[in-house]
C-alpha positions as CSV (number, residue, x, y, z in Angstrom):
1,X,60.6,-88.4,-28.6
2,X,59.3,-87.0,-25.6
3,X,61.0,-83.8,-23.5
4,X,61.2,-83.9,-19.5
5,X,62.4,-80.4,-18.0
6,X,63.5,-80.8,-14.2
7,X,63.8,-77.4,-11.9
8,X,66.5,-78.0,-9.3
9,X,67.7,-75.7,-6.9
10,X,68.6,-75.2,-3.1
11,X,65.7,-74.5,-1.4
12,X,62.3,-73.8,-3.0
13,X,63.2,-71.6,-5.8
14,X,62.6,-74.3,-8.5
15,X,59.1,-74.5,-7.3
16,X,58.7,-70.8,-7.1
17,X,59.6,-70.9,-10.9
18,X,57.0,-73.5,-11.7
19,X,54.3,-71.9,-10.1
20,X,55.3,-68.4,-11.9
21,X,55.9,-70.7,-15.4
22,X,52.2,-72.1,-15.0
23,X,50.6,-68.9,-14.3
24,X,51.8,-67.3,-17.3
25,X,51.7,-70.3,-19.6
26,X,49.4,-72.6,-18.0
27,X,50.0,-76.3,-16.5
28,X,52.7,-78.0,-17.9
29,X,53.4,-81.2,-18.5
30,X,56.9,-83.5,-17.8
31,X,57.8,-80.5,-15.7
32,X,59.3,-81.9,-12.4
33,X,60.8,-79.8,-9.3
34,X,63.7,-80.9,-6.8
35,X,64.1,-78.7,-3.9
36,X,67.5,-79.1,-2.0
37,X,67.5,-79.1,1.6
38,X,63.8,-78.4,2.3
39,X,63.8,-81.4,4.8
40,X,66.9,-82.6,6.5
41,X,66.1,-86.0,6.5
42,X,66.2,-85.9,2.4
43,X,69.6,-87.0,0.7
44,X,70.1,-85.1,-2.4
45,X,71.8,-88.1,-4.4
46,X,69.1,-89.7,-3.1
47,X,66.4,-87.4,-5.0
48,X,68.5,-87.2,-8.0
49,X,69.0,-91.0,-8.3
50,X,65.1,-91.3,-7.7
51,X,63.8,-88.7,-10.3
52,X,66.3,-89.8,-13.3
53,X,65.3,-93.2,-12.4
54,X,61.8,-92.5,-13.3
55,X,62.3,-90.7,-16.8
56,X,62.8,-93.3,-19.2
57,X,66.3,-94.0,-20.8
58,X,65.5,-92.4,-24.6
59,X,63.3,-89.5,-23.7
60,X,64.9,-86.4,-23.7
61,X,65.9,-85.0,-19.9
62,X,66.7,-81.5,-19.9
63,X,67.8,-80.2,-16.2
64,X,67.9,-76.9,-15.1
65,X,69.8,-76.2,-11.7
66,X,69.9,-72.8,-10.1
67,X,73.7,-72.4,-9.3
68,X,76.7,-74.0,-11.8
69,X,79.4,-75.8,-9.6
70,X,76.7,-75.8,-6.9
71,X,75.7,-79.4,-5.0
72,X,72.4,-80.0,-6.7
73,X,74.7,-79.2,-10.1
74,X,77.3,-81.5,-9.6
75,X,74.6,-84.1,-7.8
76,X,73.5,-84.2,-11.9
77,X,76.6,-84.0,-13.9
78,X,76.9,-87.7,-12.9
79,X,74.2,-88.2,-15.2
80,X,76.5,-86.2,-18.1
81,X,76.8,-89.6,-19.8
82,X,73.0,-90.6,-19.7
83,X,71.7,-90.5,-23.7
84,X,69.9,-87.2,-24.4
85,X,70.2,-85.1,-21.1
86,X,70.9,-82.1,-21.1
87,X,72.4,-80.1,-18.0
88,X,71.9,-76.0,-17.6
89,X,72.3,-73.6,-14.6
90,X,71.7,-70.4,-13.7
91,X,67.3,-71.7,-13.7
92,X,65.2,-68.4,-14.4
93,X,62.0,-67.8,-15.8
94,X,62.7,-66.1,-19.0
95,X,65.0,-69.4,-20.2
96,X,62.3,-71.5,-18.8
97,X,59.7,-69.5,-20.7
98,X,61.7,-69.6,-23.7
99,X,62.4,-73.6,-23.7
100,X,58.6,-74.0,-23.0
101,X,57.1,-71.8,-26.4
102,X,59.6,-72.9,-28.6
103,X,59.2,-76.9,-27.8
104,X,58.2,-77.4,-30.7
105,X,61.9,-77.5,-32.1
106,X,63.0,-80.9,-32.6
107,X,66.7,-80.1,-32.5
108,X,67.1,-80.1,-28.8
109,X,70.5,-78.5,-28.8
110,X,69.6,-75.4,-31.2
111,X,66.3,-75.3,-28.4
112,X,69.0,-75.1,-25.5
113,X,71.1,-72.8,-27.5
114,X,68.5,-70.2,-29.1
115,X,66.9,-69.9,-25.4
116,X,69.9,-69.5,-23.8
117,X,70.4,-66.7,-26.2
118,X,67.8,-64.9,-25.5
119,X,67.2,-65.3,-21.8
120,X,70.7,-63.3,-21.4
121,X,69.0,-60.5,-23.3
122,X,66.1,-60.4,-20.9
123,X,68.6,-59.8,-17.9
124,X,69.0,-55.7,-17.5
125,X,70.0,-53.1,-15.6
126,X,67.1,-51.2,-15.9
127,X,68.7,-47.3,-15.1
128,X,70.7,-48.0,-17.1
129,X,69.0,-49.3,-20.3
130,X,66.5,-46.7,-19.5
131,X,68.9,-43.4,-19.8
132,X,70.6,-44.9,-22.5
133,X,67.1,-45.3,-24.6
134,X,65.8,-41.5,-23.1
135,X,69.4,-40.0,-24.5
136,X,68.4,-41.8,-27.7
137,X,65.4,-40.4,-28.1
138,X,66.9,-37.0,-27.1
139,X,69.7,-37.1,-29.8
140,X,67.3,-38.4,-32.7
């Protein structure tokens, strides 16, 4: 069973994330990018059509968009029904980082989940979680 991740998002963020994703972990393979609205004469359902066309029907697809409810979202919950895909927003590097190490787990949903999981914990306000740790310290 083989895994394809696609990077979606308005604009050229899910690029972006590639490019950061393959300087800390190297190139990847069955990694594939959509960019929304980069070039006017593109039609998203166009792309999406094209790109889920060209992953074969029992490998599994997981997508990554960069805004729920958004147009490249909804552009791929038409493809909700497909066999083995798999649909997430809110694309950032730590979930993508965290997908990519642990691919290894054959249970695709427990992969999705335990990522997700952790990539919340990475997001921090940093004052914050700072003082809190100093006063901490301070009280130990």
């Amino acid at each position: 069973m083989k895994r394809h991740y696609i990077f979606a998002s308005h604009g050229t963020f899910a690029q972006g994330v590639l490019n950061s994703v393959e300087l800390i972990l190297g190139r990847q393979p069955d990694i594939y990018t959509l960019c929304a609205y980069v070039n006017e004469n593109t039609d998203l359902t166009v792309q999406v059509e094209e790109l889920m066309a060209s992953l074969p029907e029992e490998d599994v697809v997981i997508a990554i968009t960069d805004i729920f409810a958004g147009s490249v979202n909804n552009e791929f919950v038409r493809f909700l029904q497909r066999p083995q895909f798999h649909l997430l927003s809110g694309l950032n590097l730590p979930l993508v980082i965290d997908l990519l190490i642990s691919a290894e787990e054959q249970n695709t949903g427990k992969l999705i989940h335990d990522a997700l999981i952790s990539s919340k914990e990475s997001i921090q306000y940093c004052n914050q979680t700072l003082a809190t740790a100093l006063q901490a310290d301070k009280d130990f």
